[in-house]
C-alpha positions in Angstrom: 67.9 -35.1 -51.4 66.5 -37.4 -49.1 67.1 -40.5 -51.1 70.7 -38.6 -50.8 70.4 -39.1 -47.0 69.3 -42.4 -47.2 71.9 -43.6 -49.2 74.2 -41.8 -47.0 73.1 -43.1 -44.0 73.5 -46.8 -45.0 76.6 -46.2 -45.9 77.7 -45.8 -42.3 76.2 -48.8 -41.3 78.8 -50.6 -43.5 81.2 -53.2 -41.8 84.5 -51.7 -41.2 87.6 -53.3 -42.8 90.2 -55.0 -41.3 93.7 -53.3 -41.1 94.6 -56.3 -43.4 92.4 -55.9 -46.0 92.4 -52.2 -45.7 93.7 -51.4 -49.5 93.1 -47.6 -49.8 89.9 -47.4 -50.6 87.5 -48.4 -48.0 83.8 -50.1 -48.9 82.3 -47.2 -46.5 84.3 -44.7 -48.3 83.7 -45.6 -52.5 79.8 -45.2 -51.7 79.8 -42.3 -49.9 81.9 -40.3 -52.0 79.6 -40.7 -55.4 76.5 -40.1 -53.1 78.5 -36.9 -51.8 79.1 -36.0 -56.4 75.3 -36.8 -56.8 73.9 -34.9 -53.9 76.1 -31.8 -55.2 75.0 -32.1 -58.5 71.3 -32.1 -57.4 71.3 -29.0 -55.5 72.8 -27.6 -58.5 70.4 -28.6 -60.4 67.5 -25.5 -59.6 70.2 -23.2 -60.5 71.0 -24.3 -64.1 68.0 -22.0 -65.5 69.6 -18.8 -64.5 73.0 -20.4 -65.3 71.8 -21.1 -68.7 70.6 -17.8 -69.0 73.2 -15.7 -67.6 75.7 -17.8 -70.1 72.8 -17.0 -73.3 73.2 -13.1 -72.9 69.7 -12.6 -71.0 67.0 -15.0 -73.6 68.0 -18.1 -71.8 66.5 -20.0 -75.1 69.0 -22.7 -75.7 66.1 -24.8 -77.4 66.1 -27.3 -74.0 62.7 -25.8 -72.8 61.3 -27.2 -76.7 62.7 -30.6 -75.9 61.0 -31.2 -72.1 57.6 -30.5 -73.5 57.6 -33.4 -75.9 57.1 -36.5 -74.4 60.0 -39.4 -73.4 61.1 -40.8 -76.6 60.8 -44.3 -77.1 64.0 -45.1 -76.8 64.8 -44.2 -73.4 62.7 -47.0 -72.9 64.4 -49.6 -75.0 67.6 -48.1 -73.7 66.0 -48.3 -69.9 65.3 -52.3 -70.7 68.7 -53.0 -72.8 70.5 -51.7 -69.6 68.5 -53.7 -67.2 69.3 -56.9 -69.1 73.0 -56.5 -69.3 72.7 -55.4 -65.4 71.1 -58.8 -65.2 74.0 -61.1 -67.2 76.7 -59.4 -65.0 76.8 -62.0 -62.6 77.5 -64.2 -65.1 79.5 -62.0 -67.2 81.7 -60.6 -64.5 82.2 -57.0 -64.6 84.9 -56.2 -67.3 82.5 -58.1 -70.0 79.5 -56.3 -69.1 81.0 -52.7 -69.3 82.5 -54.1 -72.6 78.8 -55.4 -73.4 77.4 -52.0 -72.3 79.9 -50.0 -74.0 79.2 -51.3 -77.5 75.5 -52.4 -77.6 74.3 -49.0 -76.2 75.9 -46.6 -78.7 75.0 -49.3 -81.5 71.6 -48.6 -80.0 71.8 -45.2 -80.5 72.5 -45.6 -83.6 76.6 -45.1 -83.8 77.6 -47.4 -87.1 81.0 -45.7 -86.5 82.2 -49.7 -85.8 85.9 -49.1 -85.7 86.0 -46.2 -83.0 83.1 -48.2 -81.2 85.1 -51.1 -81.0 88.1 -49.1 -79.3 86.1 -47.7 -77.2 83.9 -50.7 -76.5 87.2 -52.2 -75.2 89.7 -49.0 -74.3 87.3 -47.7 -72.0 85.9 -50.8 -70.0 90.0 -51.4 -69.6 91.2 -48.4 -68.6 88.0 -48.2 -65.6 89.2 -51.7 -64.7 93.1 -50.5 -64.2 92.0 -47.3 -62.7 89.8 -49.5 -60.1 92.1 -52.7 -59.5 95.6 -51.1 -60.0 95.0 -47.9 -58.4 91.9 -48.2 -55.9 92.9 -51.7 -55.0 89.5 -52.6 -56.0 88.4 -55.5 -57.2 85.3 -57.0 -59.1 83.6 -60.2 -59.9 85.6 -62.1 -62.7 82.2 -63.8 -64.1 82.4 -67.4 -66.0 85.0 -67.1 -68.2 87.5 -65.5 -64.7 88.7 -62.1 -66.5 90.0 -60.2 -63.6 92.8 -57.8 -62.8 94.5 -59.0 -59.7 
């Protein structure tokens, strides 16, 4: 919570937007309303034990308490690094490339060989978060090398 109020806090020190420019969606506003969906969802959080329980019948044994006493997997680490690199190429990418990059090397991580419904959603999904942002939320994103944008 108080990285929550950190966050939050920044996000008020933002530079406010000309009238002109003003497209719906603010660049003070956009921030502050997933910090306000994350800092929800972690004071939720110390009340998903009795949640779980109550929703069990009373044994609250869902077999989650089995999986957090083994230790990280080794591929939360891979995963942790595979994500950090295509972070890293999407200044060069531009943003619609790297979610398209994201969206099929991370499943094919996982080990999805389901290739056909990876490769629609390796490309419906980055598309329809791009239309949503740039059609909608007047929001737009850095084209990268080869200029895909959505203006």
């Amino acid at each position: 919570m108080t990285l929550f109020a950190l966050f939050f806090y920044l996000s008020t020190t933002f530079e406010e937007v000309s009238a002109l420019f003003d497209g719906g969606v603010t660049p003070e506003f956009f921030p502050r309303l997933l910090l306000w969906v994350i800092g929800v969802l972690a004071l939720l959080l110390p009340f998903e034990h009795a949640w779980r329980v109550a929703r069990s019948g009373g044994s609250g044994d869902s077999g989650l308490e089995e999986d957090r006493k083994g230790m990280v997997k080794p591929i939360a680490y891979i995963t942790m690094v595979v994500a950090l690199v295509i972070v890293g190429l999407a200044e060069h990418l531009g943003t619609y490339l790297t979610l398209i990059v994201a969206c099929c090397v991370l499943p094919a991580l996982w080990g999805e060989r389901r290739w056909l419904l990876m490769a629609a959603f390796g490309l419906g999904f980055p598309t329809a978060v791009m239309l949503l942002f740039t059609q909608v939320f007047k929001i737009y994103f850095q084209p990268g090398i080869f200029g895909l944008s959505f203006h």
